[in-house]
C-alpha positions as a LaTeX table, in Angstrom:
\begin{tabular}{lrrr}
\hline
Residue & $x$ (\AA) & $y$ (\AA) & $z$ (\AA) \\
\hline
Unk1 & 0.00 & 0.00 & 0.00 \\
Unk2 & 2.90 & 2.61 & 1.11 \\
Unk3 & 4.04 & 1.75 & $-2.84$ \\
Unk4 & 1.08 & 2.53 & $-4.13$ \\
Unk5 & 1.39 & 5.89 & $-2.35$ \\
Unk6 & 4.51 & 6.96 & $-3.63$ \\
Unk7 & 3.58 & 6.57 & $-6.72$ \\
Unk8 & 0.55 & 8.71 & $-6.62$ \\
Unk9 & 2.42 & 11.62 & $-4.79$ \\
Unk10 & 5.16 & 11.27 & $-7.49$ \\
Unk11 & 2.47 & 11.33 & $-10.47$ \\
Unk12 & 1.13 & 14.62 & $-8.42$ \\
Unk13 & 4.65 & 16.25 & $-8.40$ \\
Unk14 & 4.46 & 15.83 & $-11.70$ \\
Unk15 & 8.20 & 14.77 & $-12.28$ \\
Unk16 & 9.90 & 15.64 & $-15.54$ \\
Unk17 & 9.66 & 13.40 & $-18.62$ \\
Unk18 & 12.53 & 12.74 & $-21.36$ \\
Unk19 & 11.54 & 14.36 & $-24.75$ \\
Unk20 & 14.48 & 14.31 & $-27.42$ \\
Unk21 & 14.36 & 17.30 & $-30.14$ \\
Unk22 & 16.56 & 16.98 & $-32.96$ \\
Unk23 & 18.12 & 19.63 & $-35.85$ \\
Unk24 & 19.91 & 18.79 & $-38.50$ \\
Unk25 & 21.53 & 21.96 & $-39.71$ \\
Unk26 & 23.81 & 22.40 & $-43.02$ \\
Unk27 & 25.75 & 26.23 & $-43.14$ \\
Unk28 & 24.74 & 26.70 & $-46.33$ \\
Unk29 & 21.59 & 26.51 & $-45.70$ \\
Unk30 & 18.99 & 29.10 & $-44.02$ \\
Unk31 & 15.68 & 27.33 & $-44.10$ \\
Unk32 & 15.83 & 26.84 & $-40.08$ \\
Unk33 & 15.60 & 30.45 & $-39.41$ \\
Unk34 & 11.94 & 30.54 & $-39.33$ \\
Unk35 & 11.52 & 27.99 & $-36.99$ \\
Unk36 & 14.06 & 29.02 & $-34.77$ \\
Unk37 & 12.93 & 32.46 & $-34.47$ \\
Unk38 & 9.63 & 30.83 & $-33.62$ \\
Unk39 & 10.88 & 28.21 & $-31.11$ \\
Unk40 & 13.27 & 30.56 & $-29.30$ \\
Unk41 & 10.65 & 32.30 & $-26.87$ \\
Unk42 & 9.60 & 28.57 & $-25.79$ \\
Unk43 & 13.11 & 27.08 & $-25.73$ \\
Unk44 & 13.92 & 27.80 & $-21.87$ \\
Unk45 & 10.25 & 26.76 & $-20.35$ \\
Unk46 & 10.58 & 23.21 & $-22.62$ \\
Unk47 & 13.96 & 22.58 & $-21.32$ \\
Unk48 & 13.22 & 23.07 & $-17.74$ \\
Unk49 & 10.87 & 20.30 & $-17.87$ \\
Unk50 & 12.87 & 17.66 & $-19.91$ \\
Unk51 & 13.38 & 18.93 & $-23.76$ \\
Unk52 & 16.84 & 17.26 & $-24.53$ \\
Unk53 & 17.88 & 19.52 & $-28.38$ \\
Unk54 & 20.08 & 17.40 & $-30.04$ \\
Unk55 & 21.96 & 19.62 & $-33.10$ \\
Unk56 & 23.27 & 17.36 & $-35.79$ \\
Unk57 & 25.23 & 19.19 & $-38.46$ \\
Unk58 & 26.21 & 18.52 & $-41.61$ \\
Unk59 & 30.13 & 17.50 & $-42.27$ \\
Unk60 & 31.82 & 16.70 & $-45.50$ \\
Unk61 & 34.32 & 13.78 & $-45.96$ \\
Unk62 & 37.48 & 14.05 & $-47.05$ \\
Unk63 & 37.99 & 10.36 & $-48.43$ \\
Unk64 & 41.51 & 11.62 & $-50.16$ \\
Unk65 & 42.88 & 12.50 & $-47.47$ \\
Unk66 & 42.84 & 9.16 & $-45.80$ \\
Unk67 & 44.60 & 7.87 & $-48.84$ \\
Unk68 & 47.07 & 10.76 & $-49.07$ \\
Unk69 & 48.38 & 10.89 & $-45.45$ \\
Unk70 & 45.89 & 8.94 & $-42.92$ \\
Unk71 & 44.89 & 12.20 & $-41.28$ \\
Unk72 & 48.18 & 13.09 & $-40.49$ \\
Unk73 & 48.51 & 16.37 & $-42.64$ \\
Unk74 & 46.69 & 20.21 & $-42.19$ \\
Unk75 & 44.02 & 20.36 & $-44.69$ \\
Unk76 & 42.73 & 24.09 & $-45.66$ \\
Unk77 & 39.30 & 23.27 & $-45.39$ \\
Unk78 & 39.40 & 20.96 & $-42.74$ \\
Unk79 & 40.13 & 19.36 & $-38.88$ \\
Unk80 & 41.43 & 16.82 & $-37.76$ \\
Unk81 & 43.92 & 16.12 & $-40.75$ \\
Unk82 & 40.62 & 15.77 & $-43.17$ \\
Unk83 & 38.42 & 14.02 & $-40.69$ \\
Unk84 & 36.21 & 17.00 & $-40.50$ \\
Unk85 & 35.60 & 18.95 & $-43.68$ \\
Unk86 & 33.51 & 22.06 & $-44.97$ \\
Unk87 & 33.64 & 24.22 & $-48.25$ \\
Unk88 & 32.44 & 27.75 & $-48.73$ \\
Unk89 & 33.37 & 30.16 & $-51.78$ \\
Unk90 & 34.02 & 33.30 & $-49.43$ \\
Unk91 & 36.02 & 31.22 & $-46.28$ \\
Unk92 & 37.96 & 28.59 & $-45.15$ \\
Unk93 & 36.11 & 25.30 & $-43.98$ \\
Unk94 & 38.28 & 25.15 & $-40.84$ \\
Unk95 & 36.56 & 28.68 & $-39.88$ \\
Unk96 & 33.35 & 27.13 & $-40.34$ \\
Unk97 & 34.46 & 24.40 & $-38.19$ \\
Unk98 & 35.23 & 26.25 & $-35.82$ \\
Unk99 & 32.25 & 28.61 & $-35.65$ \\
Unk100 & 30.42 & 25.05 & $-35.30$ \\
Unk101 & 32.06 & 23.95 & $-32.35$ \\
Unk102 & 31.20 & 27.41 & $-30.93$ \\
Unk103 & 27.57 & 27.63 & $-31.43$ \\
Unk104 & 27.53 & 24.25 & $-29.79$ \\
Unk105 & 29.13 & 25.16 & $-26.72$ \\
Unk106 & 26.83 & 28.11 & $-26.46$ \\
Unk107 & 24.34 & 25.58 & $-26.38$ \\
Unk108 & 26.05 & 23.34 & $-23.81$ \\
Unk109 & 27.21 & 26.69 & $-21.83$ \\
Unk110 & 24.76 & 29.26 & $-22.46$ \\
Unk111 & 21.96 & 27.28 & $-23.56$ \\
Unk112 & 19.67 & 30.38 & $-22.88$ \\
Unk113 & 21.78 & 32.82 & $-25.68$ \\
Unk114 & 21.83 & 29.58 & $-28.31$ \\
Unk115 & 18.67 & 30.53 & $-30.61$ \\
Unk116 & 19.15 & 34.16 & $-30.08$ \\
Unk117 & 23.23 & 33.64 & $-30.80$ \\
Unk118 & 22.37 & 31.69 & $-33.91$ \\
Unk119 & 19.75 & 33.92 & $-35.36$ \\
Unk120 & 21.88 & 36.55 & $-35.30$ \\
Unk121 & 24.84 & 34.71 & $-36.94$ \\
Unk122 & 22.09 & 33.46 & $-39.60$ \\
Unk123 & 21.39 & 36.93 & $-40.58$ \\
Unk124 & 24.53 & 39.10 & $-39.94$ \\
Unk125 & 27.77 & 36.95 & $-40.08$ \\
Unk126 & 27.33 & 34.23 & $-42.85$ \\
Unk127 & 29.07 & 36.74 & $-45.44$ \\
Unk128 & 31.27 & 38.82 & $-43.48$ \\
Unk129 & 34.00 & 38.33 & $-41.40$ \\
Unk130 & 32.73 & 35.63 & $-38.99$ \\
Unk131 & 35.17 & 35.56 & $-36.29$ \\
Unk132 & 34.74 & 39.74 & $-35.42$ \\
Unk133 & 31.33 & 39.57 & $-35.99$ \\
Unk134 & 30.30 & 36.72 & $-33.95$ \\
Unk135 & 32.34 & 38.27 & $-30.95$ \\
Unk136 & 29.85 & 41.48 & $-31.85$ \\
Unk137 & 27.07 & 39.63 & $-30.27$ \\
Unk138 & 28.34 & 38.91 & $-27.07$ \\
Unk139 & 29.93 & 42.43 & $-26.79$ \\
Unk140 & 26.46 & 44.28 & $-27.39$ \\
Unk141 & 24.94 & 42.16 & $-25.03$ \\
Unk142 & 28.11 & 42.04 & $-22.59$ \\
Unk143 & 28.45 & 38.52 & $-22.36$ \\
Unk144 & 31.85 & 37.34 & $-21.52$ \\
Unk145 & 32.50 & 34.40 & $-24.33$ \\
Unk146 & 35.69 & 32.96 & $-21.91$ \\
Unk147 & 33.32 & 29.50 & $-20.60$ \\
Unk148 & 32.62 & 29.15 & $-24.21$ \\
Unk149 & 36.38 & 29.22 & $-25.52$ \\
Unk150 & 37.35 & 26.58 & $-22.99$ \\
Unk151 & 34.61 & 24.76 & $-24.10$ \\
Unk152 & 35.38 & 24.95 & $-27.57$ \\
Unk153 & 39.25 & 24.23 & $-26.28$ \\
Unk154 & 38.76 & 20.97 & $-24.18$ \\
Unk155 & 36.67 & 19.59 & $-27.35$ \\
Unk156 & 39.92 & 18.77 & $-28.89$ \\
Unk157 & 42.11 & 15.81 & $-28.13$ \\
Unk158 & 44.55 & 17.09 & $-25.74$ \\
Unk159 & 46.69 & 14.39 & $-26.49$ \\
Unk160 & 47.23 & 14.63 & $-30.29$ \\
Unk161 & 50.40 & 16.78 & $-30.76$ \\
Unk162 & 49.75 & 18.68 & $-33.92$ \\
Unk163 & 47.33 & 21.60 & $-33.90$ \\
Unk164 & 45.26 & 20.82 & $-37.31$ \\
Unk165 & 45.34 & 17.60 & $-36.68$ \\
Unk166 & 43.66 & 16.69 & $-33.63$ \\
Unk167 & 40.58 & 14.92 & $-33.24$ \\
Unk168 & 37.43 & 16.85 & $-31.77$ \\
Unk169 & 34.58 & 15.34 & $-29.43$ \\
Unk170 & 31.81 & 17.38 & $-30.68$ \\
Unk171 & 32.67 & 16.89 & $-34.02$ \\
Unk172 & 32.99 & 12.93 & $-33.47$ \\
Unk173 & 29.76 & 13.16 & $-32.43$ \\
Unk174 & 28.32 & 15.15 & $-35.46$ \\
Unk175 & 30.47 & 12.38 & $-37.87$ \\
Unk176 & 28.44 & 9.56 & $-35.68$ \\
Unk177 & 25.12 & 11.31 & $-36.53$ \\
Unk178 & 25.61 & 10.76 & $-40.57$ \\
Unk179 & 23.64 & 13.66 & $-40.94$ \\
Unk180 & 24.27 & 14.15 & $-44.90$ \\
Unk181 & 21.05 & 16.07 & $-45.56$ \\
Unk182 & 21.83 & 19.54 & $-47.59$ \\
Unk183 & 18.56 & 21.46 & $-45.64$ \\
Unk184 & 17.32 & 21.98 & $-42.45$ \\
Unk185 & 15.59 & 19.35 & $-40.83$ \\
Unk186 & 13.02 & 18.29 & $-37.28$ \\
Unk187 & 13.00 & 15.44 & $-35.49$ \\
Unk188 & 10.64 & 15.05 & $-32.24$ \\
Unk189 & 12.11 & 11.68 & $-30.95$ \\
Unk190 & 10.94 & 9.44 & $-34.18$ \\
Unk191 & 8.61 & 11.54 & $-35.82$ \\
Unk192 & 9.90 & 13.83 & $-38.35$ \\
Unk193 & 8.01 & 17.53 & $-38.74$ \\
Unk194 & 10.69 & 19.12 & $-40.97$ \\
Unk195 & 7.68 & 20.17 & $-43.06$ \\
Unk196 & 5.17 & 20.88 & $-40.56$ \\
Unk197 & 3.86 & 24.05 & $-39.84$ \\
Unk198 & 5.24 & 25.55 & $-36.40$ \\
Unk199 & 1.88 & 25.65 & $-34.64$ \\
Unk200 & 1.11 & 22.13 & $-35.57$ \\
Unk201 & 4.83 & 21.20 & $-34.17$ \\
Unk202 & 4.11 & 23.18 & $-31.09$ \\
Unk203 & 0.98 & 21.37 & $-30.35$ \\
Unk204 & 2.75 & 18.32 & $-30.90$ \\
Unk205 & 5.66 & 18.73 & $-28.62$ \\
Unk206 & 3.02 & 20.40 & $-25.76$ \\
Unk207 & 1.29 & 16.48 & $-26.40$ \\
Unk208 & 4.26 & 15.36 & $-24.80$ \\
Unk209 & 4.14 & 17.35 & $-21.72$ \\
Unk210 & 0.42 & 16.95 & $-20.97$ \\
Unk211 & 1.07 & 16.29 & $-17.46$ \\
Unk212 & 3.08 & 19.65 & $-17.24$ \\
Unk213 & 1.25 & 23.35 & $-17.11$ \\
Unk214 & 3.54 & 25.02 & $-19.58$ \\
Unk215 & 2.57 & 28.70 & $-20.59$ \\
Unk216 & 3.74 & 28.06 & $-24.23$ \\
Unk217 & 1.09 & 25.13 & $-24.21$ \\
Unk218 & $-1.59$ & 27.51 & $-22.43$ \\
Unk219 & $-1.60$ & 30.38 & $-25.51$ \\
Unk220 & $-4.02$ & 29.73 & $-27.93$ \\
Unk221 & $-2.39$ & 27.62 & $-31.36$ \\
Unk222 & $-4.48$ & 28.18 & $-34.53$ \\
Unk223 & $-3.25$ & 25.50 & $-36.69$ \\
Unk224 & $-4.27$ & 25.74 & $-40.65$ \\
Unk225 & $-6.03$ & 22.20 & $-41.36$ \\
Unk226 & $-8.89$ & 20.85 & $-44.01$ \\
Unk227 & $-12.33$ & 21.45 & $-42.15$ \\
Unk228 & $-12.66$ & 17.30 & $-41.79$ \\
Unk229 & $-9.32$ & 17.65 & $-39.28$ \\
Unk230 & $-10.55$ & 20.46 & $-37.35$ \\
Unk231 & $-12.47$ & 17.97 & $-35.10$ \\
Unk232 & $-9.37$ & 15.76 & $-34.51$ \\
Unk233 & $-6.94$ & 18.57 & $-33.02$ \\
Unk234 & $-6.63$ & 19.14 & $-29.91$ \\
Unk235 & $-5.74$ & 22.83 & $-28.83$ \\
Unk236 & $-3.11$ & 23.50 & $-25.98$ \\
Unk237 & $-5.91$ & 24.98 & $-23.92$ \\
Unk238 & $-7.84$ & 21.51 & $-24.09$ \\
Unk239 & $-4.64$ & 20.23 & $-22.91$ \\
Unk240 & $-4.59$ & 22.63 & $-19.50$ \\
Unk241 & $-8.37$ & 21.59 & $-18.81$ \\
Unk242 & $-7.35$ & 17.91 & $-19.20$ \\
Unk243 & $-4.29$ & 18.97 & $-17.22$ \\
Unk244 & $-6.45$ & 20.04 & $-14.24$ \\
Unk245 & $-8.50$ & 17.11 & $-14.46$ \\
Unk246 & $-6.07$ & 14.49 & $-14.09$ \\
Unk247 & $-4.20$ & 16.68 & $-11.07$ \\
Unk248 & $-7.59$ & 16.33 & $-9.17$ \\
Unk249 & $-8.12$ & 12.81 & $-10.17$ \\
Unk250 & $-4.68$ & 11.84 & $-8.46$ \\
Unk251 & $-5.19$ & 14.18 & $-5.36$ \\
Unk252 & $-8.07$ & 12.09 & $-4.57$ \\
Unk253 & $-6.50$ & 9.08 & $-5.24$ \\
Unk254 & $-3.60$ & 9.97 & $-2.97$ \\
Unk255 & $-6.23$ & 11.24 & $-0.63$ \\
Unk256 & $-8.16$ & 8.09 & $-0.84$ \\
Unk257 & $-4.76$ & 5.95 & $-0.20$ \\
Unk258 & $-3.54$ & 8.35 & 2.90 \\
Unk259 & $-7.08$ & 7.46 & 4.32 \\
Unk260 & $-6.98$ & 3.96 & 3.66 \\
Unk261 & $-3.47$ & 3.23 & 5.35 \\
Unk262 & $-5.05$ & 5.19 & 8.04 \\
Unk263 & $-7.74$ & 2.84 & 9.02 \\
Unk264 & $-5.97$ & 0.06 & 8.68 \\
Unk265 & $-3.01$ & 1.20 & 10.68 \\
Unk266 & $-5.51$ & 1.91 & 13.53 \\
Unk267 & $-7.68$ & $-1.67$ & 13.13 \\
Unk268 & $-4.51$ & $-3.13$ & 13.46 \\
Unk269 & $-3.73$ & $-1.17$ & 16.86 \\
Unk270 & $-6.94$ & $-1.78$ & 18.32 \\
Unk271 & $-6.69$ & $-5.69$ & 17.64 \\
Unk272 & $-2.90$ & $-5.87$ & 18.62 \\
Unk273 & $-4.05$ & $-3.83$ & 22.01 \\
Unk274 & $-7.33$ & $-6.34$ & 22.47 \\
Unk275 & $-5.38$ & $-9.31$ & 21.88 \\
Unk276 & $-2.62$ & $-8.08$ & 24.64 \\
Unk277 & $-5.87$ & $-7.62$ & 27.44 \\
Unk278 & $-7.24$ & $-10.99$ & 26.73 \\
Unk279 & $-4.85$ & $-13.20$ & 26.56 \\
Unk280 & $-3.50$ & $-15.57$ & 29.58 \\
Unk281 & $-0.17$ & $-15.70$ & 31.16 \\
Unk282 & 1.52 & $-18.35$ & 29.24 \\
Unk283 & 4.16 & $-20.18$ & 31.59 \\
Unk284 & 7.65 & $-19.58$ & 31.13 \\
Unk285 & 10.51 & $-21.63$ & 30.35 \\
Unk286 & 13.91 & $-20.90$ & 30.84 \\
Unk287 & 16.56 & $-23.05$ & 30.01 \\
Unk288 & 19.99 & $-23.37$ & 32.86 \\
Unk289 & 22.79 & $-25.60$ & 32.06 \\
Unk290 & 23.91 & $-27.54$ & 34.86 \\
Unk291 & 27.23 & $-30.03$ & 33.87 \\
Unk292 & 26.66 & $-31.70$ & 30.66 \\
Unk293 & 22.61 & $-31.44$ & 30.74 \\
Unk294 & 20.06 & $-28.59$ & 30.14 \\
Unk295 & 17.28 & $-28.22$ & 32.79 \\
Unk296 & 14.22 & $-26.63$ & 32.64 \\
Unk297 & 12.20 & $-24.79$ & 35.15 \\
Unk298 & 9.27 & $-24.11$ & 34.79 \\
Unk299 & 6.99 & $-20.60$ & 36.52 \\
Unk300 & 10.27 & $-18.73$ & 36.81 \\
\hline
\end{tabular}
């Protein structure tokens, strides 16, 4: 019964659930602004109750440079010896690189500046010089950028020797991804809404936290559908009424169980106390050892 209690008071608390969001990005490509300029009000309030974003960004191979040298020379356009490649017309892959690795340790560090950061960048720095006028953002908004340097810093292989050579973390992890897509894409855990519109993707990620009163689920979604789907959508405001109901519905059932383990913790008093008044002295028996034999007396 005491099991059954915890888990009501836990359901109550309403305890965070594990929701995976994924991006796959490209730098050539700007399709994601729109729904990042969207999504960024909502960002912090998802992520405090579970939203894991996952960024996956598109990396070109460098299958020469294997042959050539094994990794083991700089490449203009790439890290790692040609492990990690990109290719613009106006700068060098390894500065795209390494603007990569810095957006995603403003999302590791400064999770709250990521969207914002990256917007920005989208719109300002894509065709200019990058490295003065990414630093631009965090000066305007007096940010100090030093937690994201050592980020960027202890991504590398400290143990590699050569400076254009060295292996990356962050990027090993974008290699595992095999994101090869060209375009901007959205994943929420399985189900892929790269070409859904953002209220309909908003009303399916608020689906996931139904057991959580979110603000960005409580505003009022207008979502463009066929008149035969209108019936079948759910609004977020549906969602806080349902919300409410099922909070009531497991205070009472946590009421019901505190009650419960109430009376039966005092039946089971009053019959341990009634058993203790009527039953008779039982006679005693306490064993002495005397030599090699045990004798027993008994009424001691």
């Amino acid at each position: 019964m005491l099991y059954f209690f915890i888990i009501a008071i836990a359901l109550v608390k309403n305890a965070k659930i594990d929701v995976n969001l994924t991006i796959g990005l490209d730098f050539q490509d700007n399709s994601y602004m729109e729904f990042f300029n969207n999504f960024s009000s909502h960002y912090s309030e998802f992520k405090e109750n579970g939203l894991n974003l996952n960024i996956a960004q598109h990396l070109l191979p460098c299958y020469s440079c294997n042959t050539r040298h094994q990794f083991q020379k700089s490449e203009k356009n790439c890290l790692g010896g040609g492990r990690y490649c990109q290719y613009s017309d106006y700068v060098s892959g390894q500065i795209i690189l390494k603007e990569l690795l810095f957006q995603q340790c403003v999302l590791d560090v400064l999770p709250q500046h990521y969207f914002n950061y990256t917007i920005y960048f989208g719109k300002q720095c894509k065709k200019s010089t990058m490295v003065d006028c990414s630093k631009n953002y965090f000066k305007n908004n007096n940010i100090t950028t030093d937690p994201i340097d050592e980020c960027v810093m202890n991504s590398f292989n400290q143990q590699d020797v050569q400076e254009d050579i060295k292996t990356n973390k962050i990027l090993d992890k974008y290699k595992d991804m095999q994101y090869n897509q060209t375009f901007y894409s959205l994943y929420l855990d399985s189900q892929d809404l790269s070409k859904s519109p953002y209220n309909e993707f908003l009303q399916q990620l608020c689906q996931k936290f139904v057991n959580a009163s979110l603000q960005s689920c409580g505003q009022s979604v207008n979502i463009e559908t066929s008149s035969n789907q209108k019936d079948n959508n759910k609004t977020p405001t549906n969602q806080k009424e349902n919300n409410s109901l099922e909070q009531v519905f497991l205070f009472i059932f946590a009421l019901i169980i505190l009650i419960l383990m109430a009376s039966g913790g005092w039946t089971l008093l009053n019959k341990i106390q009634f058993g203790s008044r009527q039953a008779p002295k039982s006679r005693i028996t306490i064993p002495k050892l005397e030599g090699d034999h045990i004798i027993q007396e008994d009424d001691i």
